[in-house]
Every structure is written in structure tokens, then in C-alpha cells.
C-alpha positions in Angstrom: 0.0 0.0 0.0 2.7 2.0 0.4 2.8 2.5 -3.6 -0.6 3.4 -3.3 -0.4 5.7 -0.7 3.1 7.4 -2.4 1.0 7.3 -5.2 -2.2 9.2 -3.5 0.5 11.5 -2.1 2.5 12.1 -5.4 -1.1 13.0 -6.6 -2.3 15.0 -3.6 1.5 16.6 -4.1 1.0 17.3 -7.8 -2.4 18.5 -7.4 -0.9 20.7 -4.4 2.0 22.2 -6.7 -0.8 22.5 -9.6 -3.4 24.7 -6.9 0.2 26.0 -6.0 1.5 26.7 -9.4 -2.1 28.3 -10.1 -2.2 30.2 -6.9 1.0 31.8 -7.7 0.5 32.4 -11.5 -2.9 33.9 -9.7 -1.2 35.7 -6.5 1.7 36.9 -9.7 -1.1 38.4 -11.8 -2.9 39.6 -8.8 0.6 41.6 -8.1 0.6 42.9 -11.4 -2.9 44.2 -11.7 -2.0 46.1 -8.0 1.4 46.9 -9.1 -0.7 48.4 -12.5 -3.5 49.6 -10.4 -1.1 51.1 -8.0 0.9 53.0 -10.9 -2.5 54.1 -11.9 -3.5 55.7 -9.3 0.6 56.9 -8.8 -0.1 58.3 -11.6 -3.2 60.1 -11.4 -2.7 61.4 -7.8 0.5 62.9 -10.2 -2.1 63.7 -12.3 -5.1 64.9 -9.7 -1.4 66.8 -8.2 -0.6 68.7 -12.0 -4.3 69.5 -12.4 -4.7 71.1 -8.9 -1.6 73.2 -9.5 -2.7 74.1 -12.7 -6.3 74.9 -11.3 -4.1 77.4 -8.6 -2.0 78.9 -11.6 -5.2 79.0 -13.9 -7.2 80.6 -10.9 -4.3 83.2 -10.6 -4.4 83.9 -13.9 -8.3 83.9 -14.1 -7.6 86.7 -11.4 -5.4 88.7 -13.0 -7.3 88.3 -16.3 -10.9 89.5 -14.5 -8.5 92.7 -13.3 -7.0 93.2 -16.6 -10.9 92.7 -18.4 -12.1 95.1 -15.2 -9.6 97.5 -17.1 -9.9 97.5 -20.3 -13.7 97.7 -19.4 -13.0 101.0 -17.8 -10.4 102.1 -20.4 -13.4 101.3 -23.3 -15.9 103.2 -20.8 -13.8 106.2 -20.6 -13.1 105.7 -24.8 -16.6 105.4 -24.9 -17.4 108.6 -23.3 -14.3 110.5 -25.1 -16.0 109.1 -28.6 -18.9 111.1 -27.1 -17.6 114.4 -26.2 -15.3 114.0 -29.6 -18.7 113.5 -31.4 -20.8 115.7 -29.8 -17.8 118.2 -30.5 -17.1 117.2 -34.2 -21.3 118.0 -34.2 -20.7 121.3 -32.8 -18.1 122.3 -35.5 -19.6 120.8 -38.1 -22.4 123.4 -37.2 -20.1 126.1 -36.6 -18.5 125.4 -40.1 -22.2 125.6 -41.8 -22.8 128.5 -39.7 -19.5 129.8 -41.5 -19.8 128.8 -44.2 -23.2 130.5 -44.4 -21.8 133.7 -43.2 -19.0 133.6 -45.8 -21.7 132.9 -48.7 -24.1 136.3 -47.6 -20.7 137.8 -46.9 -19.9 137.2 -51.0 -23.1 137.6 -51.9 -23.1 141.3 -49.8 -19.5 141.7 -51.6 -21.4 141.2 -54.9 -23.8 143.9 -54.2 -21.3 145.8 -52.9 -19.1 145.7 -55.9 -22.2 146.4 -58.3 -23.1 149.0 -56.5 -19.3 150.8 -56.4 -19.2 150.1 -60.2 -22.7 152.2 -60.3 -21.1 154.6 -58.2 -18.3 154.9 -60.2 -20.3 154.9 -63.2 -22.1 157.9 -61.6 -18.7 159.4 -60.4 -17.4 159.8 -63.9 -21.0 161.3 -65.0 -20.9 163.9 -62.4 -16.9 164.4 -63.3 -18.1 164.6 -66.7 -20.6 167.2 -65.7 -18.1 169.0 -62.9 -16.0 169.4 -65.9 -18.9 170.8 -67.9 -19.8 173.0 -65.2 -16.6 174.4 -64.5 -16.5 175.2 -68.1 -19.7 176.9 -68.1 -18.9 178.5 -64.8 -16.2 180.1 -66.5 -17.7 180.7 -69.1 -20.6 183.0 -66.8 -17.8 184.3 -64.9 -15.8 185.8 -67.9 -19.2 187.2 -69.0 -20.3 188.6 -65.6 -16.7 190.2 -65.8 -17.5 191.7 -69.2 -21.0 192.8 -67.9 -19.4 194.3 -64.8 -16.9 196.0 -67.4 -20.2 196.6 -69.4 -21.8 198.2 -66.2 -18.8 200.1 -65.3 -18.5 201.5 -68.6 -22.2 202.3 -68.4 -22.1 204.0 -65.6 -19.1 205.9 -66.3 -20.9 206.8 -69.4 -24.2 207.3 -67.4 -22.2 209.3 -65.2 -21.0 211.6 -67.8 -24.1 212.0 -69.3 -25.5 212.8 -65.7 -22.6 216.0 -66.0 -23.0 216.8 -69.1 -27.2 216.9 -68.5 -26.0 218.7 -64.9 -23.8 221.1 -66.9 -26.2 221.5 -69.7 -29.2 222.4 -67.2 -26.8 224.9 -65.2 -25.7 226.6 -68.5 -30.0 226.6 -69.6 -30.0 228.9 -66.0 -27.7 231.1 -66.7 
């Protein structure tokens, strides 16, 4: 019996080495799914670790980036309100410039009727030179013969005044 008990044993021991063979092979690829699942999560607590300190450096930078919006929002508030006052200034001389520009038109068209009128004038000025000239002419003309007539008178009374003696003398001399 001793075979058959060495040979129940050599089973038992086979079957033991086979369980133990398949244990390890089991316990080996147990180890290795750990040893995978522990790189894993090695590697996402690395991973969980990068994100978090890129969620700190992105939340900094989210900071500063609200600040810098917060600024350029105020720097486009106060462009906004210069555009404004620029445009409701650029209104304001493109009034005055109509305005102008109005004033300069009734100012030519004033020039114009200025300028017609100084032509007439001038027009006039030479007729009434003309006719200066005329008159002076006639003027001395009447003043050369109101100089003759005074002559004329003079020399009539002269003569009247002779005559006047020569009647005195002539009705003395009829006296005597």
C-alpha cells in the first residue's frame, strides 16, 4: 500500500504544486494588476497633483485676467465717453462750419452787391466828373461874362455918369 499511498500523495503533491502553481500564477497576476493599479493611481494622484496646480496657476491667472478685463472695461468706458464728447464736438463744428460757411456765402453775396453797387457809383462818379467838368467850363464861361457885364456896367455908368454931368452942366448953362 505504500505504492498506493506514495502514489495518493505524489497525486495530492501534484495536485498541491498545480493549486500552488495556479495560486502563484494567480497571486503573480494579482501583483501585477496592483502593481498596474497602484501605478495608476501613482499616476493620477501625479495627475489629480498637476491638475490642482494648474487649477491654482489658472485661478491666478483667471484673477489677473478679470482685473486686466475690469480694465480694459473702464479704459473702453472712458473711450466710450471721449468718442462722445469727440462726437458731440465734431457736431458742434460741423455746425459752426455751416454756420461759416453760411456767413462767408451772404458775406460774397453782400461783396457782390457791394461791388455792383461801387461800379454804379463809379459809373455815376465819372458822370458827375463829366458834368463837374462841364460846369466848370460853363462857370467860367458865366464868370468871364459877368466880368465883361461888370466892365459893361462900369463903362455904363461911367458913361451914365458923364451924361448925368453933361445933362448937370447943360441944365446949369439953360440957367444962366
Amino acid at each position: 500500500m505504500p505504492s498506493e499511498t506514495t502514489q495518493r500523495l505524489n497525486e495530492i503533491s501534484a495536485e498541491l504544486a498545480a493549486l500552488l502553481e495556479a495560486r502563484i500564477q494567480e497571486l503573480a497576476s494579482a501583483m501585477k494588476a496592483a502593481e498596474s493599479a497602484t501605478r495608476q493611481i501613482v499616476s493620477t494622484e501625479m495627475e489629480i497633483a498637476r491638475y490642482r496646480q494648474s487649477h491654482v496657476n489658472l485661478s491666478g491667472e483667471i484673477v489677473s485676467l478679470e482685473r486686466e478685463m475690469e480694465a480694459v472695461r473702464t479704459h473702453a468706458n472712458e473711450i466710450g465717453e471721449q468718442v462722445g464728447t469727440l462726437t458731440t464736438e465734431r457736431d458742434r463744428l460741423r455746425s459752426e462750419v455751416a454756420r461759416r460757411e453760411r456767413e462767408v456765402r451772404e458775406a460774397d453775396a453782400e461783396i457782390q452787391k457791394l461791388q455792383a453797387r461801387s461800379r454804379g457809383l463809379e459809373e455815376e462818379g465819372d458822370t458827375l466828373r463829366q458834368e463837374n467838368q462841364d460846369l466848370r467850363g460853363k462857370t467860367q464861361t458865366l464868370q468871364e461874362n459877368v466880368t465883361r457885364m461888370k466892365k459893361l456896367k462900369e463903362e455904363l455908368m461911367l458913361s451914365i455918369s458923364g451924361l448925368t454931368q453933361q445933362m448937370g452942366n447943360l441944365h446949369l448953362g439953360n440957367k444962366e
